[in-house]
DOVOPA-700576 format. One record per residue: chain; residue in three letters; residue number from 1; x, y, z of N, C-alpha, C in turn. Coordinates in steps of 0.02 Angstrom, whole numbers, plus 32768, in hexadecimal, padded with zeros to 4 digits. Example, Ala and Ser with C-alpha at 12.3 -4.5 7.8 and 13.67 -1.06 7.14 Angstrom:
% residues 2
+--------+---------+-----+------+------+------+-------+-------+-------+------+------+------+
| cadena | residuo | num | n_c1 | n_c2 | n_c3 | ca_c1 | ca_c2 | ca_c3 | c_c1 | c_c2 | c_c3 |
+--------+---------+-----+------+------+------+-------+-------+-------+------+------+------+
|      A |     ala |   1 | 8294 | 7EE4 | 8186 |  8267 |  7F1F |  8186 | 8294 | 7F5B | 8186 |
|      A |     ser |   2 | 8282 | 7F90 | 8162 |  82AC |  7FCB |  8165 | 8285 | 8002 | 818A |
+--------+---------+-----+------+------+------+-------+-------+-------+------+------+------+
//
This chain:
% residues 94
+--------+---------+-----+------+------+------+-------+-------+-------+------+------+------+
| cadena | residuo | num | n_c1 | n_c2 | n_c3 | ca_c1 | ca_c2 | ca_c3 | c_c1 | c_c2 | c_c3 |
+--------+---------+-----+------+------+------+-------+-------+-------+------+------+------+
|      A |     unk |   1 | 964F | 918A | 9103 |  9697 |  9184 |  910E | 96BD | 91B3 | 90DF |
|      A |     unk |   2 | 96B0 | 91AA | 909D |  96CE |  91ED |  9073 | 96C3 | 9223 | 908F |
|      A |     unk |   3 | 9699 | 9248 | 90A3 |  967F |  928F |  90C3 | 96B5 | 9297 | 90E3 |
|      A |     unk |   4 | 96BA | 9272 | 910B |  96D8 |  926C |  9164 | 9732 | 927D | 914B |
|      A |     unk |   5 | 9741 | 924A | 910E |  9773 |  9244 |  90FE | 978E | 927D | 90E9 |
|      A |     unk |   6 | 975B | 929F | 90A9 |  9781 |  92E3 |  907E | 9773 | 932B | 90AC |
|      A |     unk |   7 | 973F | 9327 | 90EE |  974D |  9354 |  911B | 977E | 9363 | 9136 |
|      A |     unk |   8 | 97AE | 9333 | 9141 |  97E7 |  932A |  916B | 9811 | 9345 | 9138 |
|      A |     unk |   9 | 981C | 931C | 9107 |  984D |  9317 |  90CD | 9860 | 935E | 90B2 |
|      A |     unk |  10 | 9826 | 9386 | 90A4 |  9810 |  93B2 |  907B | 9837 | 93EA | 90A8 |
|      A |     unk |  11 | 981B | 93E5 | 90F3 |  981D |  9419 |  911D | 9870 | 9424 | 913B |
|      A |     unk |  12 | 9894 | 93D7 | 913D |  98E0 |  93D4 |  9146 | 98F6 | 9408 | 9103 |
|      A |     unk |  13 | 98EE | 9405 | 90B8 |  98FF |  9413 |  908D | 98EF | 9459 | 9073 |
|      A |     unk |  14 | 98CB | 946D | 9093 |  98C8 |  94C2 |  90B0 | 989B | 94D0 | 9054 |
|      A |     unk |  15 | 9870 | 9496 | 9039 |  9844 |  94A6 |  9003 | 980A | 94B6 | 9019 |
|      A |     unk |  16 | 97FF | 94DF | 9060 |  97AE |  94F8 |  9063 | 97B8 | 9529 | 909B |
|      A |     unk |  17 | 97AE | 957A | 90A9 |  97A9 |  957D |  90EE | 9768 | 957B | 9112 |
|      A |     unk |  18 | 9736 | 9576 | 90E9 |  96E3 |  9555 |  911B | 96BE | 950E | 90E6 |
|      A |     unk |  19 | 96BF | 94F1 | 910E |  96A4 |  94B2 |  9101 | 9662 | 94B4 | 9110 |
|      A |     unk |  20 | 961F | 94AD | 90D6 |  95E1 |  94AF |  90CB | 95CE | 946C | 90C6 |
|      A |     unk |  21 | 95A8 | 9442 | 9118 |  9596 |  940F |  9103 | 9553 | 93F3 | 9112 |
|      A |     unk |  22 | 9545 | 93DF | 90DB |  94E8 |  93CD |  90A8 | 94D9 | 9381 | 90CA |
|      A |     unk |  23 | 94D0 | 9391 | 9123 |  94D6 |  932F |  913B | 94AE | 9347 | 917E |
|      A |     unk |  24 | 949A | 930F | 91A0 |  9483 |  930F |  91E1 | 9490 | 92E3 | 9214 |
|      A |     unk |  25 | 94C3 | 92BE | 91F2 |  94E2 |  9274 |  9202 | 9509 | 9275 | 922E |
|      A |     unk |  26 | 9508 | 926C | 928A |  952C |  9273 |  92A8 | 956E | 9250 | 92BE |
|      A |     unk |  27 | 957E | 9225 | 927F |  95B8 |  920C |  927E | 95EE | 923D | 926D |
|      A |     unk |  28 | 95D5 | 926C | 9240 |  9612 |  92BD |  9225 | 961E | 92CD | 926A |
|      A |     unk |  29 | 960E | 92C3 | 92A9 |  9607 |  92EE |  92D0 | 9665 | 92E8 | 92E6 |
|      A |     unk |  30 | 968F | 92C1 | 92E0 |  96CA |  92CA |  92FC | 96F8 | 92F7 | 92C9 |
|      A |     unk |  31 | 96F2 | 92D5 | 9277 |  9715 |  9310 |  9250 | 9702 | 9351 | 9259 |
|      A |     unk |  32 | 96B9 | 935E | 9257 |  96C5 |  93A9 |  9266 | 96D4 | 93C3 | 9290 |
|      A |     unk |  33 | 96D2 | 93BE | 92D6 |  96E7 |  93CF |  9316 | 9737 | 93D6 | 9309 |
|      A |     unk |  34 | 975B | 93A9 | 92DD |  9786 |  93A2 |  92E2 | 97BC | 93E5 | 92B6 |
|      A |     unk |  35 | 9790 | 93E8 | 927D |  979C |  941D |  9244 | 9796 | 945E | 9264 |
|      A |     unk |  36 | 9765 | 946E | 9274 |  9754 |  94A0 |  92AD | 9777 | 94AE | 92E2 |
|      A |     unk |  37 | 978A | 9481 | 9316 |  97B9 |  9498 |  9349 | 97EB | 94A0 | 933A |
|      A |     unk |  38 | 9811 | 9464 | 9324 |  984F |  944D |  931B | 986D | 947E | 92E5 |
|      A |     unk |  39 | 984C | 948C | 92B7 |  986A |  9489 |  9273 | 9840 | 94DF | 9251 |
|      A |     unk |  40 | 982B | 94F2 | 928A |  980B |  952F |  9281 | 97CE | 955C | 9238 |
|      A |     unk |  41 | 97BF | 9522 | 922A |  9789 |  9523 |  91E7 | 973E | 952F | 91F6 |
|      A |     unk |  42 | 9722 | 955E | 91DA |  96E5 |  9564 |  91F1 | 96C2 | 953A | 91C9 |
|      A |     unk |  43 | 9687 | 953D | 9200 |  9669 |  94E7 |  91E1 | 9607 | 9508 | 91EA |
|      A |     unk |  44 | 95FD | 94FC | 91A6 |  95B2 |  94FE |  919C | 9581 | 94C2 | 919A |
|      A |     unk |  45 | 954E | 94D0 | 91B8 |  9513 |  9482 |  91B2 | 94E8 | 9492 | 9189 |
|      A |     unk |  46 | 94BF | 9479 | 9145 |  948C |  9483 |  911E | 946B | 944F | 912C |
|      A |     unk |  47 | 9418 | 944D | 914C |  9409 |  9406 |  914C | 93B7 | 93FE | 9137 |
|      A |     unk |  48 | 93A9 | 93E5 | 9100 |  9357 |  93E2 |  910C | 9328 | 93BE | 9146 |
|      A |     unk |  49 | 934C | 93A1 | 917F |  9327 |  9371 |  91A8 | 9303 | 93AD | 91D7 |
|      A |     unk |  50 | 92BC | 939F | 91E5 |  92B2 |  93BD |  921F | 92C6 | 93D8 | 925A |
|      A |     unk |  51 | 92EE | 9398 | 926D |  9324 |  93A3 |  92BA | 9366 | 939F | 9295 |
|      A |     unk |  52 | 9389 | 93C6 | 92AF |  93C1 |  93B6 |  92AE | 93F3 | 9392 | 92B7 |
|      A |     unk |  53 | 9428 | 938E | 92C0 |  944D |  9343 |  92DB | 9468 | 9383 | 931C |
|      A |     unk |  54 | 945D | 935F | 9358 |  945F |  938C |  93A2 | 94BA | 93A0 | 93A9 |
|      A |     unk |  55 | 94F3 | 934F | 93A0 |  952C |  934B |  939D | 952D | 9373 | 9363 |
|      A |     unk |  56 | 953E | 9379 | 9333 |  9549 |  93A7 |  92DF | 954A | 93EB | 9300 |
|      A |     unk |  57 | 950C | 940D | 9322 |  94F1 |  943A |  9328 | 952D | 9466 | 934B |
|      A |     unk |  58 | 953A | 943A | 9390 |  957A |  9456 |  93B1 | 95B5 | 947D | 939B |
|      A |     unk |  59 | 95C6 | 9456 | 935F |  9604 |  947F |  9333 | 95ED | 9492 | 92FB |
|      A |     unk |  60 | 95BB | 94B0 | 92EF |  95A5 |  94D0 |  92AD | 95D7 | 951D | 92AA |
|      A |     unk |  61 | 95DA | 955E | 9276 |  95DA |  9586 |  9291 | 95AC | 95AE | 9283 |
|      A |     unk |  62 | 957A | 9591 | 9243 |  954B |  95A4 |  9236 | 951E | 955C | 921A |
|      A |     unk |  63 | 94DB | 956E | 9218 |  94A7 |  9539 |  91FB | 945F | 9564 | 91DB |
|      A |     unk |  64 | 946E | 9544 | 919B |  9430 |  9550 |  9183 | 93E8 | 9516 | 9176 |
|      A |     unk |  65 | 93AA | 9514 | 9181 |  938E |  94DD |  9184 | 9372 | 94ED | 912F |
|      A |     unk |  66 | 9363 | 94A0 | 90FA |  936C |  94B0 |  90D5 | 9322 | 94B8 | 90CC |
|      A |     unk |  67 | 92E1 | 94DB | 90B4 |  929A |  94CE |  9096 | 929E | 94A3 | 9071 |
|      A |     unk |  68 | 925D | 9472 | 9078 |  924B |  9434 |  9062 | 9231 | 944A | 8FFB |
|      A |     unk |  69 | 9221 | 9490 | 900F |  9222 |  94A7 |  8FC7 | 9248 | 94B3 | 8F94 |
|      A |     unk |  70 | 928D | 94B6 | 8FBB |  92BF |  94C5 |  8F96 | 92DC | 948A | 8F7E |
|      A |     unk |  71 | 92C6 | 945E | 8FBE |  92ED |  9412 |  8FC6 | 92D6 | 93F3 | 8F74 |
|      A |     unk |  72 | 928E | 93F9 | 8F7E |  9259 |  93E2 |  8F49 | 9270 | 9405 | 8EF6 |
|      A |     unk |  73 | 9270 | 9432 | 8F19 |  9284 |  944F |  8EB1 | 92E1 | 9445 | 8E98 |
|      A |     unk |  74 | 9307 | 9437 | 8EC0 |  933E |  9406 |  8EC7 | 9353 | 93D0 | 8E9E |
|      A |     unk |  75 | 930C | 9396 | 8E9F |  9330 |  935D |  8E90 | 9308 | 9364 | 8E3E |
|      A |     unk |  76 | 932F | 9315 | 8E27 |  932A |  9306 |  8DDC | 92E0 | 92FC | 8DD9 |
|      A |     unk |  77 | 92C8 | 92FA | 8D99 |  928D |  92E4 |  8D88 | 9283 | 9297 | 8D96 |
|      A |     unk |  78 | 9242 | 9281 | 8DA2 |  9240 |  9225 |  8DB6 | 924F | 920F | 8D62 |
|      A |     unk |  79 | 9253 | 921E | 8D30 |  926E |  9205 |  8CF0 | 9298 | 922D | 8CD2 |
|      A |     unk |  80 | 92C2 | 9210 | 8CBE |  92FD |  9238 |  8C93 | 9304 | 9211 | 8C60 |
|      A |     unk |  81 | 9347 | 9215 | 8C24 |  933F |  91F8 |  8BE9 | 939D | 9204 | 8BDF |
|      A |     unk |  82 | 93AF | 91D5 | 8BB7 |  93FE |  91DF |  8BB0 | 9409 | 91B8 | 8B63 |
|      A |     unk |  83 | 9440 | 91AF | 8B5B |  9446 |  9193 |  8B1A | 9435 | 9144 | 8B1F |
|      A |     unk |  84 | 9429 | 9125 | 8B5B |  9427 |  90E1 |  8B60 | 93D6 | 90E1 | 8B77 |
|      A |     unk |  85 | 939F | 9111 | 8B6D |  9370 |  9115 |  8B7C | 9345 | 9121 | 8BAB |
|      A |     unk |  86 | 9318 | 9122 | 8BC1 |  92FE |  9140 |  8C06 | 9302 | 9111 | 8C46 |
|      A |     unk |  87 | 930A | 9144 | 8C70 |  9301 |  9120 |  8CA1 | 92EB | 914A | 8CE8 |
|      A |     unk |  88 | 92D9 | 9127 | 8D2B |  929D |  913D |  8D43 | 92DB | 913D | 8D9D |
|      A |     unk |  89 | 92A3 | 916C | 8DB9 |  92CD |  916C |  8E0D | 92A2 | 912F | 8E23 |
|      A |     unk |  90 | 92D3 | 9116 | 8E5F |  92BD |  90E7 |  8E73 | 928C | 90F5 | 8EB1 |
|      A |     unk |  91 | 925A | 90BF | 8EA5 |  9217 |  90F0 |  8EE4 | 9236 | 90FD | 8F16 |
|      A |     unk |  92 | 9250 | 90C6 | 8F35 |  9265 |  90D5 |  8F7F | 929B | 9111 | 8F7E |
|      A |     unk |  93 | 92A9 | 9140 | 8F4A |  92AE |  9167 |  8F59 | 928D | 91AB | 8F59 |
|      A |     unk |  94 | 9250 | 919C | 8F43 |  920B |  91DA |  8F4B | 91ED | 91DD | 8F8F |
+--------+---------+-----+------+------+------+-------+-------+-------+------+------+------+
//
């Protein structure tokens, strides 16, 4: 819902003229269509999923698919450490 929200928001307020978005979630599919037609903003898709989202795809004006390698050297380490001490990713997200 934020996404959806500061696409719109962002794009009324003339703070972007291409909107780069890192999703595959075909619920975006009305803000961007909307940013895009309506509101004349070019609109990019970055997505690591295999398939794409088919609706998304329609109003892209460009898409890049992201490598699972890149995806991979990306995230945090499974342990990190802070002033309140370590702490660990949660599996279900490995």
């Amino acid at each position: 819902m934020n996404l959806a929200s500061y696409i719109l928001t962002d794009a009324y307020d003339s703070l972007y003229d291409v909107a780069v978005i890192i999703s595959n979630d075909s619920d975006l599919e009305y803000p961007i269509s909307y940013v895009k037609h309506r509101l004349g903003k070019i609109v990019g898709l970055l997505n690591p999923h295999p398939h794409p989202s088919v609706v998304l795809m329609r109003h892209k004006d460009f898409y890049k698919q992201i490598r699972a390698s890149v995806l991979a050297a990306s995230q945090f380490p499974d342990q990190m450490s802070d002033s309140a001490g370590i702490f660990h990713c949660p599996a279900s997200w490995r």
